[in-house]
N, C-alpha and C positions, 0 to 999 in steps of 0.2 A: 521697607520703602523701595529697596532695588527691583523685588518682586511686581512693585505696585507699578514703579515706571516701565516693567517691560511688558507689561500688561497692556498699557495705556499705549506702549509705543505698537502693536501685534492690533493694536483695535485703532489707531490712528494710521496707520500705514496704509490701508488702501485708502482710504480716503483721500491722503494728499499725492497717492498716485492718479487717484483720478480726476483731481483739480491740476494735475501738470497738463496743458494743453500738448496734442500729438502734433509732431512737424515732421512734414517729408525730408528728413535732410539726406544728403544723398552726398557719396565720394566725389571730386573734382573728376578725378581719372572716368569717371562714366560721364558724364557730361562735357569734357574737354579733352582734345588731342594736342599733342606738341606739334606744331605746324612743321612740315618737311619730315615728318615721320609718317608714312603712310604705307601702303601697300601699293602693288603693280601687279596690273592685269597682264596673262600671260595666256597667249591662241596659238592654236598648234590645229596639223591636217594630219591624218593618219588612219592604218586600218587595223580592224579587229579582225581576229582568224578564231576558227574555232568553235565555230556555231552552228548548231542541229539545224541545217537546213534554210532557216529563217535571217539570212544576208541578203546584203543587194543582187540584183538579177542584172548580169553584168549584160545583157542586149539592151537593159533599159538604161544604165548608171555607165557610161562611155570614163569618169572620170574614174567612178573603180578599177574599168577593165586596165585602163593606163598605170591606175597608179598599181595593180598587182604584177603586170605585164614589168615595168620599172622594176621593182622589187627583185623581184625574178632575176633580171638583170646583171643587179646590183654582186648577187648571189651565183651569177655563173651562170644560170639556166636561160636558155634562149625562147622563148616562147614568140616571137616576132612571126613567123610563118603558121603558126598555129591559133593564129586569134579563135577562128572560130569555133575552135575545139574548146577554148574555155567556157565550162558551163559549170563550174562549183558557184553554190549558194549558201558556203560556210564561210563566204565574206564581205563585209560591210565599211565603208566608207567612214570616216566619224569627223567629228570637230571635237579637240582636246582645247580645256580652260582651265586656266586656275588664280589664284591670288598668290603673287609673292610676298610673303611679310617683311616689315622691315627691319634692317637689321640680321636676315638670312645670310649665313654663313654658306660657303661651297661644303657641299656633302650633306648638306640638311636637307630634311624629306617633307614635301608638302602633298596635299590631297588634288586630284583634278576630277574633271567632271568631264564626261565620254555622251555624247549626243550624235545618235546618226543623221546623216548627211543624204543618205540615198532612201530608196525604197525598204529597206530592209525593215522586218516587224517585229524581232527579238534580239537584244545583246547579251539575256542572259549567257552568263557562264564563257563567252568569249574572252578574248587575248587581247590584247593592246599591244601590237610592238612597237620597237623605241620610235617614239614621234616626238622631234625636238621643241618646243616651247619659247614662241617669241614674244620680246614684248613691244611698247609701240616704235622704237626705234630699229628694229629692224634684229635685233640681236637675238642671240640664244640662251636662254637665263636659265631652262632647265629644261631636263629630257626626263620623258613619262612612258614608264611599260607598267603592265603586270595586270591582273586578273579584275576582270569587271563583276559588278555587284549591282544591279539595278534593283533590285527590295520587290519587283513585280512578278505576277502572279499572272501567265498568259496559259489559257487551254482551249483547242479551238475540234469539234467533231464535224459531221456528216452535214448538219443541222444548225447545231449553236456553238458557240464561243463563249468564253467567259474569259474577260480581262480587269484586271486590280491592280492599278499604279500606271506607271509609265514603260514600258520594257524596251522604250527604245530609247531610253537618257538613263546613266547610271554612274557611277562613282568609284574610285579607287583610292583608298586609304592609302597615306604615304605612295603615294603611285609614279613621284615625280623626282629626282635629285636636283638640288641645285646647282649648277654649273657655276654659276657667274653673280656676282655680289652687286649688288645697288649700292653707289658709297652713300654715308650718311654718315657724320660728325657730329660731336656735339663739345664743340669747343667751349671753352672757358670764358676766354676775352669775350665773346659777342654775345650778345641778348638771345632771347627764344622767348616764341611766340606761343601762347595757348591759345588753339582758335574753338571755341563753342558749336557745337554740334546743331542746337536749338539758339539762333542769335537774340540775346535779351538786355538791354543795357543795364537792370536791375542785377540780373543773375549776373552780369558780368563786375561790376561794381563789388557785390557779395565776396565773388574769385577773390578781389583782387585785395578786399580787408581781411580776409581770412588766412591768406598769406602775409602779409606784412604782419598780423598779429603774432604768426606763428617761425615766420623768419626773417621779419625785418622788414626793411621797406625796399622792395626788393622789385614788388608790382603793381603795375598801373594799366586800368580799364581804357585803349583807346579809342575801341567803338563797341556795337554791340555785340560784336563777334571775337572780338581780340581783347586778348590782356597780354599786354608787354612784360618781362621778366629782363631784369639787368643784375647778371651773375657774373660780375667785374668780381676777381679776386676769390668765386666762389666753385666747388667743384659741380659740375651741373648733375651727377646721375646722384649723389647726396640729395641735393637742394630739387629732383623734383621726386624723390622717394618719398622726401618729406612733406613734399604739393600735392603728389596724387593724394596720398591719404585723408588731407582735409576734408571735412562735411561742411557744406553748405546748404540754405533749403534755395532751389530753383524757382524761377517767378517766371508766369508764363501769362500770353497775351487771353484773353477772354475769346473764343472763337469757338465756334459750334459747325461742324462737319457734317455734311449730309450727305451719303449715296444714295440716289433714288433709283439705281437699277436694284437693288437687294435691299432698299429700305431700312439703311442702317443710319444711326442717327449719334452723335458722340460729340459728347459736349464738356467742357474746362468747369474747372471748379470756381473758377471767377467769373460766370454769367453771372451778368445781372440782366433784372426787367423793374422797368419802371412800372408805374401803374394802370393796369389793363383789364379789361371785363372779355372774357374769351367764351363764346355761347359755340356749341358745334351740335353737328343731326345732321341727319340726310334723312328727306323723305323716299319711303320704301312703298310700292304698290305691287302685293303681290296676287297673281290669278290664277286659279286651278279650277280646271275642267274636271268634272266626275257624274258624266252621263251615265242615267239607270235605264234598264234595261226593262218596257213591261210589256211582260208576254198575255195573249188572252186566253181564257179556258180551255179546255180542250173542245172538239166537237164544235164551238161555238161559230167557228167561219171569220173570226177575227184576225189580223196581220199582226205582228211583234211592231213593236212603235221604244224605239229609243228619246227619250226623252232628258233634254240638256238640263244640266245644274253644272251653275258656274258659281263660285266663293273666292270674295275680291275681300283682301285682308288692304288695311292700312295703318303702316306703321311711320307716323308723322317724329317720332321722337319724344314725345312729351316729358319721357323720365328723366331727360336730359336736364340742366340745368343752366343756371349762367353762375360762369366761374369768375370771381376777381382775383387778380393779384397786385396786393401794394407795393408802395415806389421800393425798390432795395432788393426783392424778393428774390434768393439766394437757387441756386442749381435746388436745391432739395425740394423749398417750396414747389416751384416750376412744375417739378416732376408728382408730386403729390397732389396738385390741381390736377395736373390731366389726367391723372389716374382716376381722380374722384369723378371725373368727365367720361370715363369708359372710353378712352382715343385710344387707337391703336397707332402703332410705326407709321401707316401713310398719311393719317389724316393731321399727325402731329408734324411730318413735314409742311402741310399745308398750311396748318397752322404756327408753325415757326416764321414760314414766309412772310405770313401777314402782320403776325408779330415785329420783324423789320422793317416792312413796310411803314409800318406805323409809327415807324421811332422808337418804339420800349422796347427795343433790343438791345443790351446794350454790350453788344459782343459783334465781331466778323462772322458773316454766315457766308460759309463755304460747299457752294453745292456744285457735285460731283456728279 
């Protein structure tokens, strides 16, 4: 009998795997951030040294000649009477960026992004020196040197060029120290806020049972973007170790996105269309010329005589058919009618259009 049930269980097993319906359900922490937890944009000016030739042309870039002439300076060397003698093209102007994370400690290393500023057409393999990193207050949050990596591929001959990628925007791993700390708390006594990435009053409603199930009743949905958290008496990096982790399935509005410079078309799993009859064609008239050529015998005293033949095709459509779709008709159907339609990407935006036009859309149409 033990043998017979595990039989039964090995032959019943996918089957009631495959009557469990699939659901998106996805962690809180990817769909929600703690409000006052963010990152800071951090802009910096600076120069790259160190470049086979391909720097800014310091008669055209006055701002490089300054900022190297400065430098100089900085460093003892007087170059003030000799402008015009500087002619190195192994340096380049840049704009230094980065993201501060939050919660960065002084001496923690983050990545920045190196973009030139001037004329110059390579940074591979150049230098970064120290260029300090402000953010929108005016302050100095971190300083960024060391060795640039742009990923591009620049070869230029007599004749042609060949370029792959960007070689004049590139990246520096760990390129940056942080100086200066953004405070951020996260006290006990006082509430925190998860604010929603995608604002949904469903999905956020979802948040806010998923937690009280799992710690109490601790939060509440106040709009579609916020859910309130009251961790009176609770320690907060505990109680949101235990938040992030929650799955929820997200609910999202019905809305159908359309680019019509690239003819990209992307649409939510909760369109719906009411009930509509969609017929499409374009009449096509095509004409070709294919004049023969008749020559006469020889000896005969006859001319060559080109004579016209013209062959007019028309392609009205006829294989086309007329498409319905019933009131309810789900993203799938949708997509399985026009396909039995032979529509391609342009003609199904036009046809989406009319679609709304008509009312059996029953989604936002968002063209781009």
């Amino acid at each position: 009998m033990r043998t017979l049930r595990r039989l039964a269980f090995l032959l019943l097993a996918p089957l009631v795997i495959q009557m469990v319906p699939a659901r998106a359900d996805v962690r809180i922490k990817d769909i929600a951030d703690v409000e006052g937890v963010r990152e800071n944009q951090l802009i910096g000016y600076g120069l790259v040294v160190g470049l086979n030739g391909t720097g800014d042309k310091l008669n055209n870039n006055v701002f490089t000649r300054e900022s190297l002439i400065g430098m100089l300076e900085r460093l003892g060397v007087n170059t003030r009477d000799q402008v015009t003698a500087l002619s190195t093209k192994n340096i380049a102007a840049v704009m230094v960026t980065a993201q501060l994370p939050a919660f960065a400690r002084g001496g923690s290393r983050i990545d920045i992004a190196v973009s030139a500023l001037g004329d110059a057409t390579n940074l591979t393999g150049g230098t970064l020196l120290v260029t300090p990193l402000l953010a929108a207050d005016g302050e100095v949050y971190a300083v960024g040197q060391g060795t640039l990596s742009t990923g591009a591929i620049a070869a230029r001959g007599a004749a042609a060029s060949v370029t792959r990628g960007v070689p004049t925007s590139g990246r520096i791993v760990n390129g940056a120290t942080v100086e200066k700390e953004v405070p951020a708390k996260l006290d006990k006594g006082s509430g925190l806020w998860l604010g929603l990435r995608n604002p949904d009053l469903t999905t956020a409603r979802r948040i806010a049972v998923a937690i009280n199930k799992a710690a109490g009743q601790i939060a509440k949905a106040t709009d579609p973007r916020t859910v309130r958290l009251d961790l009176t008496n609770r320690d907060p990096i505990d109680t949101l170790g235990l938040i992030e982790d929650l799955r929820v399935e997200p609910d999202n509005a019905a809305i159908v996105v359309i680019d019509e410079a690239s003819g990209t078309i992307v649409m939510g799993a909760n369109v719906r269309i009411s009930t509509v009859a969609i017929a499409q064609g374009n009449l096509t008239i095509r004409v070709t010329e294919t004049p023969e050529v008749s020559q006469p015998e020889a000896f005969s005293g006859g001319t060559t005589v080109t004579a016209p033949r013209t062959k007019i095709e028309i392609d009205d459509q006829r294989d086309k058919k007329l498409g319905v779709l019933r009131s309810g008709a789900t993203l799938q159907d949708l997509v399985a009618s026009l396909n039995a339609l032979g529509v391609g990407p342009r003609d199904l935006i036009s046809i989406l259009q009319s679609i709304k036009a008509a009312g059996a859309l029953q989604a936002d149409l968002e063209v781009r």
